[in-house]
VOBA-1610 file (N, C-alpha, C; in pm, whole numbers, padded with zeros to 5 digits, always signed):
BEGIN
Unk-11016-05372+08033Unk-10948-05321+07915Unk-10808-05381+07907Unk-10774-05436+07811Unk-10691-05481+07781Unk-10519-05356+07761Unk-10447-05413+07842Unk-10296-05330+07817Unk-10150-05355+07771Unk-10089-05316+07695Unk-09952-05364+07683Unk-09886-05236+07665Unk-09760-05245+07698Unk-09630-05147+07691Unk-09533-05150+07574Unk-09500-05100+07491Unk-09449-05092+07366Unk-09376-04936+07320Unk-09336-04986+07208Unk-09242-04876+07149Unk-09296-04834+07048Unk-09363-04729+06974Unk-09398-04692+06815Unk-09246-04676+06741Unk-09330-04704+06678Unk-09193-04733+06539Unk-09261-04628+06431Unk-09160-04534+06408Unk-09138-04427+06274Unk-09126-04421+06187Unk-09230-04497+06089Unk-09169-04557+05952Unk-09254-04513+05821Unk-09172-04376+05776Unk-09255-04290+05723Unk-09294-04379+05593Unk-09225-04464+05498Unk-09292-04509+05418Unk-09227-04663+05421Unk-09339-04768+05465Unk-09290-04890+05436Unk-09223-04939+05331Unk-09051-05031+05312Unk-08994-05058+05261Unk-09024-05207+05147Unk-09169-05237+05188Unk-09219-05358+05110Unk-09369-05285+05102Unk-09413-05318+05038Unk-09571-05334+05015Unk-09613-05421+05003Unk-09768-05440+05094Unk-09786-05577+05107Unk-09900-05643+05019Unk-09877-05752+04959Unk-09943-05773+04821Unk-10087-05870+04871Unk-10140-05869+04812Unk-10304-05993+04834Unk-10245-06091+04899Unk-10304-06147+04958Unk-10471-06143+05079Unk-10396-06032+05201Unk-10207-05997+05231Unk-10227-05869+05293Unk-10287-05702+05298Unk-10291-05643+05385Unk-10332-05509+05429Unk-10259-05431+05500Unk-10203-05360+05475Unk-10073-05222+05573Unk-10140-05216+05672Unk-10116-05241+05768Unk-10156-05165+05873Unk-10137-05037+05925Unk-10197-04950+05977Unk-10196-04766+05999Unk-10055-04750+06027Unk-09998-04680+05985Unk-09891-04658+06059Unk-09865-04578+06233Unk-09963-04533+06229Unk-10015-04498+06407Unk-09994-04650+06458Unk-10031-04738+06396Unk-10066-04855+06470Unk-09904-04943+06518Unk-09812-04914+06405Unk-09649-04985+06436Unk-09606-04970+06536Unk-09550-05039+06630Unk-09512-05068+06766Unk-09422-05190+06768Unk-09318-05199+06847Unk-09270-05322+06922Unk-09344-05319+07083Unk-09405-05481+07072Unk-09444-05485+07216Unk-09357-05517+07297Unk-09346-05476+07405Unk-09231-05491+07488Unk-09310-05611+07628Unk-09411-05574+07640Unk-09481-05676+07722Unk-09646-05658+07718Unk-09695-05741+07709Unk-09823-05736+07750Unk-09882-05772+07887Unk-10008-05693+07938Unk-10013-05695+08062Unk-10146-05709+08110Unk-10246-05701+08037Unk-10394-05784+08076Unk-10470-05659+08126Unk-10593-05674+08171Unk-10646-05604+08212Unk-10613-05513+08338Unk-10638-05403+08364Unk-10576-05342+08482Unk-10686-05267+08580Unk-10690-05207+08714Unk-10757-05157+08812Unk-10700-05005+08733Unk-10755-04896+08760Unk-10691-04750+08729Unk-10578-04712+08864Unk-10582-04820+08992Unk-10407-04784+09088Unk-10320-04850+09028Unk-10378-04956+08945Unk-10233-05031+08879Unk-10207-04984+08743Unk-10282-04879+08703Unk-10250-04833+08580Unk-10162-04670+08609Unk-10144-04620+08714Unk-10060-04515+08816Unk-10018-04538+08863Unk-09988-04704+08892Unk-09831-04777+08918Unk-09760-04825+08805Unk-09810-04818+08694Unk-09717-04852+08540Unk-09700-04704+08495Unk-09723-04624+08496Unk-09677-04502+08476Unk-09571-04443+08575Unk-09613-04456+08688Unk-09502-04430+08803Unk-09345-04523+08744Unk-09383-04626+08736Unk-09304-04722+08717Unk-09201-04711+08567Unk-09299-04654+08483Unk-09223-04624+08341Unk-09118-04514+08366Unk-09194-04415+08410Unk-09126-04240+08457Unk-08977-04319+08505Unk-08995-04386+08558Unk-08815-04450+08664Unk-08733-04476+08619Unk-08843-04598+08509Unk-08720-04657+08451Unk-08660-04606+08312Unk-08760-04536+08221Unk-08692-04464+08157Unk-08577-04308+08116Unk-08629-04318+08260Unk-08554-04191+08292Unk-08349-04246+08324Unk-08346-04357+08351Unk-08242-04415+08337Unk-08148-04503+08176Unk-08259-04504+08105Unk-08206-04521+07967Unk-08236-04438+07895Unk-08094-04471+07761Unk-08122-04337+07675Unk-08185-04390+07556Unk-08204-04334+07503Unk-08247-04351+07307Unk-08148-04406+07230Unk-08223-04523+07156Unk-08068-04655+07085Unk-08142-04637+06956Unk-08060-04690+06868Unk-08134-04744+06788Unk-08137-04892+06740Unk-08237-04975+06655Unk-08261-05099+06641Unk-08230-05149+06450Unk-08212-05237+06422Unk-08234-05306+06265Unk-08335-05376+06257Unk-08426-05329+06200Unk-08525-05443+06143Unk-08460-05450+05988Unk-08468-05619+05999Unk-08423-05688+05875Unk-08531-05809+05843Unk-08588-05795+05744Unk-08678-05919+05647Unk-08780-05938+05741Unk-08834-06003+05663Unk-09034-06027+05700Unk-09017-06171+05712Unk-09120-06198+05822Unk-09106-06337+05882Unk-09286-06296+05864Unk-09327-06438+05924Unk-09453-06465+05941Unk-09489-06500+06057Unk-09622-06458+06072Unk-09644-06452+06232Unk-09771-06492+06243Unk-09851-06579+06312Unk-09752-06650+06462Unk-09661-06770+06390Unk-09649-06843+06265Unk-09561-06910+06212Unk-09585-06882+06056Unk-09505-06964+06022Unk-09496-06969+05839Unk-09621-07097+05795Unk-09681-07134+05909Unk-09815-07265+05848Unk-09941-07146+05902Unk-09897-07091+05982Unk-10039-06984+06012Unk-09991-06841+05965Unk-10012-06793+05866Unk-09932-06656+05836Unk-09996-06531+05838Unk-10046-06523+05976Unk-10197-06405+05967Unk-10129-06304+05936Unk-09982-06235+06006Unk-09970-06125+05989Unk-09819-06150+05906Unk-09760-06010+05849Unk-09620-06009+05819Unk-09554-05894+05886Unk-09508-05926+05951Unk-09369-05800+06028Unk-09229-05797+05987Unk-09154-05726+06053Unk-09004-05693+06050Unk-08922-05771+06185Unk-08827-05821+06154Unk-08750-05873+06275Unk-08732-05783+06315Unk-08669-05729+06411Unk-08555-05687+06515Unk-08448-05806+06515Unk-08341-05703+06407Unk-08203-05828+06450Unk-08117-05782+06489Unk-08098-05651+06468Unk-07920-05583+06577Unk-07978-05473+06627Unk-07925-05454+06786Unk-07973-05417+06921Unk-08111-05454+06957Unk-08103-05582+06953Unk-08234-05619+07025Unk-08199-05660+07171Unk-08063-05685+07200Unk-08019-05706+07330Unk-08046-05590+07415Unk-08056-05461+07411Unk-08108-05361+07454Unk-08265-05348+07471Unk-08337-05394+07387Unk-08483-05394+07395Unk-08502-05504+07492Unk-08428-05646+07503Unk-08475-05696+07562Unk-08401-05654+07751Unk-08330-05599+07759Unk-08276-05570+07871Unk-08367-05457+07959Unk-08428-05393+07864Unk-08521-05271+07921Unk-08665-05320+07946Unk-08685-05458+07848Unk-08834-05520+07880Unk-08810-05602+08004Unk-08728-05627+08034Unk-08676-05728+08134Unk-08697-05668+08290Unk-08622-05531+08301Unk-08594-05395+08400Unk-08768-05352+08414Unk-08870-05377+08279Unk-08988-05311+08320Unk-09108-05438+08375Unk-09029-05563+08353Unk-09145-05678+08402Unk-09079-05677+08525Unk-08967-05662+08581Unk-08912-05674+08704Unk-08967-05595+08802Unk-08990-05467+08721Unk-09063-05344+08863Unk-09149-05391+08867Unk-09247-05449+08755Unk-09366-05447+08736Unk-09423-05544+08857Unk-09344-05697+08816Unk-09379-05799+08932Unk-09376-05725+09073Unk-09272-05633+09077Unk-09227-05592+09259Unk-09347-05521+09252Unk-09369-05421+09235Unk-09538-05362+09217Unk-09661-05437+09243Unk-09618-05591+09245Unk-09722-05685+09261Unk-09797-05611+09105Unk-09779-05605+09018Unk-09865-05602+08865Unk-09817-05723+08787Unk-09859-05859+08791Unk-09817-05994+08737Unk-09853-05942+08537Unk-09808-05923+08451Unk-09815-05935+08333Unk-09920-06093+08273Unk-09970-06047+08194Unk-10021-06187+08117Unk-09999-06216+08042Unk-09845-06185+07986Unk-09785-06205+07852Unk-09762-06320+07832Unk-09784-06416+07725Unk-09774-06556+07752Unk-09642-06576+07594Unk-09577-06460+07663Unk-09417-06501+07560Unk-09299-06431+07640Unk-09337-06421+07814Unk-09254-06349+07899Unk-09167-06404+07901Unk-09106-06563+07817Unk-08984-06653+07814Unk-08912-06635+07706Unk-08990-06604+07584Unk-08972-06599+07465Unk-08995-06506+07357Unk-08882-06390+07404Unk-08913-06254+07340Unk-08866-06267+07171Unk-08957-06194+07102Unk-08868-06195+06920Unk-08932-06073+06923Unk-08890-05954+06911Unk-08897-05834+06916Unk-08925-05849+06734Unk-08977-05753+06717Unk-09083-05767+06575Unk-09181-05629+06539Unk-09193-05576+06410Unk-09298-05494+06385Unk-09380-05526+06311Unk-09512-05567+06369Unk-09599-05604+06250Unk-09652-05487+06132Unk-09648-05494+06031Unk-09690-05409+05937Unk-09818-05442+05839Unk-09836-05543+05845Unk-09978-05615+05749Unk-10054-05745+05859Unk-10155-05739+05755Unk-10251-05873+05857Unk-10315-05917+05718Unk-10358-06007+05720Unk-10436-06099+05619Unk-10555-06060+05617Unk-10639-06084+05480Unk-10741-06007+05513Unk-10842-06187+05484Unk-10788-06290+05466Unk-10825-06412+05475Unk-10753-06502+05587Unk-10837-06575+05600Unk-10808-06666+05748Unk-10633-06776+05672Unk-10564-06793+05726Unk-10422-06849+05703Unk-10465-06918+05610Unk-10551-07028+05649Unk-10501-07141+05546Unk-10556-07131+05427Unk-10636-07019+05360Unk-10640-06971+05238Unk-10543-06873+05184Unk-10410-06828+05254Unk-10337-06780+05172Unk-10200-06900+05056Unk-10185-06905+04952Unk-10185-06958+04891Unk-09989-06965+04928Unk-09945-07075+04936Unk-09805-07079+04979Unk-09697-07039+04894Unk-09727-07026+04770Unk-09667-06940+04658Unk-09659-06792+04724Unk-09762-06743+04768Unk-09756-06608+04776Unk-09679-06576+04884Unk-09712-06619+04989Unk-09606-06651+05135Unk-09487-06665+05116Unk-09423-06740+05025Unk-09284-06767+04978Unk-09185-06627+04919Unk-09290-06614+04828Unk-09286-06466+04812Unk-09273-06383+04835Unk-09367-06345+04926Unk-09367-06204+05005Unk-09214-06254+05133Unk-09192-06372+05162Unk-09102-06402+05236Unk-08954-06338+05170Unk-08944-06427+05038Unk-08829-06434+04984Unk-08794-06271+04901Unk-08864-06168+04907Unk-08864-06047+04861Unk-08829-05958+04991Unk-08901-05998+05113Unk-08840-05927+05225Unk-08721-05982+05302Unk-08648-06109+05225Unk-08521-06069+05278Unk-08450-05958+05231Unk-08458-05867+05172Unk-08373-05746+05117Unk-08419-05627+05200Unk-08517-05648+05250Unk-08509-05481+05346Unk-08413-05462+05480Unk-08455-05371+05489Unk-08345-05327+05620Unk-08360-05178+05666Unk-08399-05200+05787Unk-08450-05010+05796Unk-08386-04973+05938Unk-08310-04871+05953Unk-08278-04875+06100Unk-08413-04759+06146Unk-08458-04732+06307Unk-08516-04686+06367Unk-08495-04655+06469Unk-08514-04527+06549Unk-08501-04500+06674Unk-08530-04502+06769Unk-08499-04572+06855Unk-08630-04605+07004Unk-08626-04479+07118Unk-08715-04374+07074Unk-08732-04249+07172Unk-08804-04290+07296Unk-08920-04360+07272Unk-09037-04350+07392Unk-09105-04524+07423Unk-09130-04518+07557Unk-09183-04631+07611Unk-09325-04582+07602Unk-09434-04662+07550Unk-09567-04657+07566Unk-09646-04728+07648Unk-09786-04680+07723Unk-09873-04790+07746Unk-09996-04773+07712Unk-10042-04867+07590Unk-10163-04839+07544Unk-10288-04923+07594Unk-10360-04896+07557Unk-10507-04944+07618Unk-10538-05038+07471Unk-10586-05164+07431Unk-10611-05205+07311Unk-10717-05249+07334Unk-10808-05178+07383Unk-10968-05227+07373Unk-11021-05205+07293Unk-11114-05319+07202Unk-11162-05314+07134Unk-11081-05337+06985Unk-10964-05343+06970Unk-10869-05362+06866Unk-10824-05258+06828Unk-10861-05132+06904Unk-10793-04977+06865Unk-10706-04943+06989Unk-10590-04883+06961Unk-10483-04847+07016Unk-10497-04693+07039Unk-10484-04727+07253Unk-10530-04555+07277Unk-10372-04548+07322Unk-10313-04419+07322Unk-10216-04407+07444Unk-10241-04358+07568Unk-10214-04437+07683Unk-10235-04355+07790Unk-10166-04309+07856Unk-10000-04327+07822Unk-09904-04213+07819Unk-09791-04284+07765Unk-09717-04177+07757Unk-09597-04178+07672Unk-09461-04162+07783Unk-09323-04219+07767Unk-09230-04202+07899Unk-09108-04200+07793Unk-09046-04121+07776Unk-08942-04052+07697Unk-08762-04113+07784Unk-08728-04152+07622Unk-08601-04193+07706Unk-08510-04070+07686Unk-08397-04114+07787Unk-08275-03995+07756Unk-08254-03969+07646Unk-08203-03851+07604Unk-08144-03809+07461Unk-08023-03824+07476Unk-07972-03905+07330Unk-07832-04003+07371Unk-07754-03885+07387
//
């Protein structure tokens, strides 16, 4: 079963709507991933919980800016559309950093293959056509309309979900300080 550690994001009503060939995604489903981590044994899944309990118990609750919609995994492949993370992302990345660090000492190696190259991000839509049929007019578009959003959000809780199968379980939740 596939695992990653992440943040849900609270976003009672999305600030864009996402137009053809996109699809909203659930809002249960919004998250920043903070790392991904591959399949796990159930002792190494009670050493990432042990491990969360620690470290969040040492940070408090920040909050983040998501500003404008980028395309993801690029602007020539545009499967999904998300939100940056552009002010306090130095904090997200300092706490993803503190949780791959225990993680390695734990001997739990991550299989995140962007453990160099964090862009903290909320995806909110996915294509409901394969990239290279979305039409580059529309991409431009939906680009050049989400530079105007801007939503701040609160980062309460560290997650680790199970994404087997393409559905998102939690298998627990690790609460940061209250600022």
């Amino acid at each position: 079963m596939p695992y990653f550690i992440g943040i849900p994001i609270a976003i009672e009503k999305l600030p864009f709507n996402p137009i053809e060939p996109y699809r909203e995604i659930p809002k249960d489903k919004l998250h920043i991933t903070l790392v991904y981590i591959g399949s796990l044994k159930s002792s190494e899944v009670s050493a990432i919980k042990e491990t969360l309990d620690r470290i969040t118990s040492r940070h408090k609750r920040f909050k983040v800016v998501l500003r404008g919609v980028v395309a993801l995994p690029s602007s020539s492949k545009p499967r999904y559309l998300a939100l940056a993370v552009i002010q306090r992302g130095e904090r997200l990345s300092k706490l993803r950093m503190e949780i791959i660090t225990e993680l390695i000492n734990a001997g739990i190696v991550p299989k995140d293959s962007y453990l160099t190259d964090f862009k903290p991000h909320v995806t909110f839509a996915e294509a409901r056509v394969k990239p290279r049929d979305i039409p580059h007019r529309t991409l431009e578009r939906v680009l050049k309309q989400g530079k105007r959003i801007e939503e701040e959000v609160e980062v309460e809780e560290v997650v680790l979900y199970d994404s087997s199968k393409g559905i998102y379980k939690i298998v627990s939740r690790h609460k940061l300080l209250s600022s």
